[in-house]
C-alpha positions in Angstrom: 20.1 19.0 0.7 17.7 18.7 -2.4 14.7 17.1 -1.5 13.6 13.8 -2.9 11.6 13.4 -5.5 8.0 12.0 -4.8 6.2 10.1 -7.5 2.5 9.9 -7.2 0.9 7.2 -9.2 -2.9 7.2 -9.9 -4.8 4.6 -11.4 -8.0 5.6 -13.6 -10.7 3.9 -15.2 -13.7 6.1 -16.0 -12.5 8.6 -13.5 -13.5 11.8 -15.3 -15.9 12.5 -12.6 -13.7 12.6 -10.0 -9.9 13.1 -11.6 -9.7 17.1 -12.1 -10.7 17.4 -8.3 -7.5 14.7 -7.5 -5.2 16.4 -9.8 -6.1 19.7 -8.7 -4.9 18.7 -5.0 -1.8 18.0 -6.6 -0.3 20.4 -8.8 -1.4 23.0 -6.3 1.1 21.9 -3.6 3.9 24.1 -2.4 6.8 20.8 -2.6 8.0 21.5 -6.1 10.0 18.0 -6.6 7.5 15.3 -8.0 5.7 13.7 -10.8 2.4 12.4 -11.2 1.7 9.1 -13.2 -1.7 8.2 -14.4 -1.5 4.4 -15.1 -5.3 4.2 -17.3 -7.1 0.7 -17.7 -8.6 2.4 -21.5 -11.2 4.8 -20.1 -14.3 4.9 -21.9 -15.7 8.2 -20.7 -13.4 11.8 -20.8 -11.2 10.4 -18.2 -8.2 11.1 -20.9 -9.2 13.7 -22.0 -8.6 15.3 -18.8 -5.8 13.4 -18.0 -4.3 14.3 -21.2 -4.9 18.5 -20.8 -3.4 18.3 -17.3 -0.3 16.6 -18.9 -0.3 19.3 -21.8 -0.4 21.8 -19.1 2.2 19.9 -16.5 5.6 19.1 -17.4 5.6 16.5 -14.4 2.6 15.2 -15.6 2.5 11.6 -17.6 -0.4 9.3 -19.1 -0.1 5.9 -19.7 -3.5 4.2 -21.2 -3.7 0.3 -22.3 -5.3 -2.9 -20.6 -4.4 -3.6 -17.4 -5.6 -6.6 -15.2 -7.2 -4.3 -12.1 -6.0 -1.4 -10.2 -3.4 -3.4 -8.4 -1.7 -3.9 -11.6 -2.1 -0.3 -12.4 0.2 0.1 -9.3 2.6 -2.0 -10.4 2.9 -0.5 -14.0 3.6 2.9 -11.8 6.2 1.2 -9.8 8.2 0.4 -12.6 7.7 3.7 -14.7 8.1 5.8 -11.9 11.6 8.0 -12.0 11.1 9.0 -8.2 12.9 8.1 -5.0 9.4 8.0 -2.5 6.1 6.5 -4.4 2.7 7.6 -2.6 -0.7 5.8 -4.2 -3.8 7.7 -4.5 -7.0 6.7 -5.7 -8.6 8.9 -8.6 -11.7 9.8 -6.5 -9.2 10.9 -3.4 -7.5 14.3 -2.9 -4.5 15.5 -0.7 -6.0 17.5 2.1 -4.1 20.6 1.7 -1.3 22.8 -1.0 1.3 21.9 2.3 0.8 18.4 3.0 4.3 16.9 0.9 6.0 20.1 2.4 5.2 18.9 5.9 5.9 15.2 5.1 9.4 15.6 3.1 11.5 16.8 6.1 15.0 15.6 6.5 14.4 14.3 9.6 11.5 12.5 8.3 12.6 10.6 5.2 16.6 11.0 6.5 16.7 7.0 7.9 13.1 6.1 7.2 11.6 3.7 4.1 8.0 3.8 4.8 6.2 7.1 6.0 2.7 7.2 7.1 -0.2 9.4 8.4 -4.2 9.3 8.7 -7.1 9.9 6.3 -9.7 11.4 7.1 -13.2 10.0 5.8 -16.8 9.8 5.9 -17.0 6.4 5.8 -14.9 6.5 9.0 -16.3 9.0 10.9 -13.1 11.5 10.5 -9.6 10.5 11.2 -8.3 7.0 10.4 -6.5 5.3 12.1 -3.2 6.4 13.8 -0.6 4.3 14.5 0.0 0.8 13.3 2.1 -2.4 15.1 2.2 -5.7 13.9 -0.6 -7.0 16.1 -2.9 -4.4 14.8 -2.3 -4.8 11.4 -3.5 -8.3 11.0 -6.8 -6.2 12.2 -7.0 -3.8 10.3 -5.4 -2.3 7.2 -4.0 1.0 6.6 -4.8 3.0 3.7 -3.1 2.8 1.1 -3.7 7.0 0.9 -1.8 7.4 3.9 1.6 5.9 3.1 5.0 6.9 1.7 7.3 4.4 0.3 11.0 4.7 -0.7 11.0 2.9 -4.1 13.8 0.3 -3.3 11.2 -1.0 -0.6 9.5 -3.1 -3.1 12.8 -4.3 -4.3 12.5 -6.3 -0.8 8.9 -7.3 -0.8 8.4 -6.9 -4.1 5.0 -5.8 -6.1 1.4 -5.9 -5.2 0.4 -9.8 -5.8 -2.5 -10.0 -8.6 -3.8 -13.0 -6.8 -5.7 -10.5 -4.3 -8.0 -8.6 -6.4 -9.1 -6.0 -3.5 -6.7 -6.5 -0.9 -3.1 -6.7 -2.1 -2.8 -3.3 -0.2 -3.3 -5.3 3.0 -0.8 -7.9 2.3 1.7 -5.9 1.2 1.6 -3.8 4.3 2.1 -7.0 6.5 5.4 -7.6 4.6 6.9 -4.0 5.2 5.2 -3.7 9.0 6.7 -7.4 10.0 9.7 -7.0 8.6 12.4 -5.7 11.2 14.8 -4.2 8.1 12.6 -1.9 6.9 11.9 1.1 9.1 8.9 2.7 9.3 7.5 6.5 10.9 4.4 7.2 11.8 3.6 11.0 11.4 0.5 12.6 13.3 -0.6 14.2 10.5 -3.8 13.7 8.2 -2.4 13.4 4.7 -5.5 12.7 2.4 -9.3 12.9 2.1 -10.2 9.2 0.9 -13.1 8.9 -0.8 -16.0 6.7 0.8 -16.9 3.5 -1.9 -13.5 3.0 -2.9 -12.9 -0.7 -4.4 -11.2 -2.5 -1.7 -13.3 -1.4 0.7 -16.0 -2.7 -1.1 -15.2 -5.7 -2.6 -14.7 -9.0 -0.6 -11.5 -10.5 -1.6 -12.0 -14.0 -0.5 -8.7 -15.5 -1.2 -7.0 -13.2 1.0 -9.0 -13.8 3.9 -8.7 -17.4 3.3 -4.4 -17.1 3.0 -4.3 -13.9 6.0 -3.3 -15.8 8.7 -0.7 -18.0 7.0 0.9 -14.7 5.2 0.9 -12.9 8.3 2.6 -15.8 10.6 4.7 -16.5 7.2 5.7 -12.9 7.0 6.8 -12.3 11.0 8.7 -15.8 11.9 11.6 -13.3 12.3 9.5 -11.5 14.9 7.1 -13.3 16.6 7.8 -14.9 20.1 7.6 -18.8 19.9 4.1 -18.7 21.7 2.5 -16.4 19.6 4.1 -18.5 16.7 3.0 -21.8 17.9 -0.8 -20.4 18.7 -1.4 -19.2 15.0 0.6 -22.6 13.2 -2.1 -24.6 15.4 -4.5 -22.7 14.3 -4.0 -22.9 11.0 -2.6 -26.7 11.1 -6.3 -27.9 12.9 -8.2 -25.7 9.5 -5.6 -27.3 7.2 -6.2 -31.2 8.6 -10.2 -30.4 8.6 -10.0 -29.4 4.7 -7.7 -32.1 4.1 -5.7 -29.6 2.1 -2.0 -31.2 1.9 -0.2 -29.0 -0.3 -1.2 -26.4 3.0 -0.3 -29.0 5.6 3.7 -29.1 3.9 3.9 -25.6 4.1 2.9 -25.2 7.3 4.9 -28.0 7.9 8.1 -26.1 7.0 7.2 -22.9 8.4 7.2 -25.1 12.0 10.8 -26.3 11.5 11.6 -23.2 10.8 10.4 -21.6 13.7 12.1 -24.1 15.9 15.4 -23.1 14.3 14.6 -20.2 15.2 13.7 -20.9 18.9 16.5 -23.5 19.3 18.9 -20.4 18.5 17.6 -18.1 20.8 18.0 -20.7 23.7 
């Protein structure tokens, strides 16, 4: 069996300090079937220059440089010019942690029935390993880095792209879609797959809209899921903010999402 190809997409802007030591991770490692996209927001420093003699130097190697409208957008340019079957997202200041680590991830019996694959990173900014194994109540916690994840391509053909209404953590809701959502199977692998660079930008940047819409995407995202009680404690929750604000256009929508979880209850009885 030939093994898939991976396509790892980094997005750069300014990143010559930082890129070599990313790129370097990558075209050392022993799994010979991937490519490596760098989706660039028009550097101003040498970031393409180096981007551009790795890719003279690399067949797999391809640059893509215009305007883009954030890094999240950058990810979704390298969704959609990306030729492999598995997509894996690393920052330009983060490096895989060893020449193995595809090798060890692109087993058969890994990525035979799976869509999403996922491991740790490890980090200073979290003390060493983060953060094991994910279910859908800890998700709405927590996020897991993007660093750490595999995705078969066609995934995003069921939850689609990164949403460019979260500026810092469109990571976070797209990993509530695939998590809650009982047709796409996930693996998590004990293994530490990347060295993620402490300051990157959604861990520092507040994305406000997000954590004002979390809740409602997340009981939104696992009505198919979710027990009726655990349903009916976050629609509450959300319904008593909604009344307070006097925000209707929120108060339909929850509105429908509690007839739909009836159907749903009624069904089951």
């Amino acid at each position: 069996m030939k093994d898939p190809v991976v396509s790892i997409i980094i997005p750069t802007l300014n990143s010559g300090a930082t890129l070599q030591f990313c790129l370097e991770s990558l075209v050392s490692q022993t799994y010979d079937n991937i490519e490596i996209l760098i989706i660039d927001g028009l550097s101003t420093d040498n970031t393409l220059d180096i981007a551009n003699n790795y890719s003279s130097r690399f067949n797999n190697i391809k640059v893509f440089s215009e305007k883009d409208l954030g890094i999240y957008d950058a990810m979704n340019k390298g969704i959609l010019f990306s030729n492999g079957t598995w997509l894996y997202f690393l920052g330009s200041d983060d490096k895989l942690l060893n020449i193995n680590i595809l090798k060890i991830v692109f087993i058969p019996e890994n990525y035979f029935e799976n869509d999403i694959l996922y491991g740790n990173v490890v980090s200073t900014r979290f003390n060493g390993r983060y953060d094991f194994a994910f279910d859908c109540d800890k998700i709405f916690i927590k996020n897991i880095c993007q660093q750490a994840i595999f995705f078969r391509k066609d995934v995003f053909d069921k939850t689609g792209n990164f949403n460019l209404r979260f500026k810092a953590h469109a990571d976070w809701d797209h990993n509530m879609k695939w998590i809650l959502n009982p047709n796409i199977k996930n693996k998590y692998l004990d293994i530490d797959i990347a060295d993620y660079a402490d300051g990157g930008f959604s861990s520092l940047t507040p994305d406000a809209i997000f954590e004002k819409e979390k809740t409602y995407k997340y009981l939104k995202y696992g009505i198919q899921i979710f027990h009726f009680k655990k349903s009916q404690e976050l629609l509450n929750q959300l319904l008593n903010s909604a009344i307070k604000q006097r925000n209707y256009r929120r108060i339909f929508n929850l509105g429908t999402l509690a007839v739909l979880i009836l159907v749903k209850r009624l069904k089951s009885i």
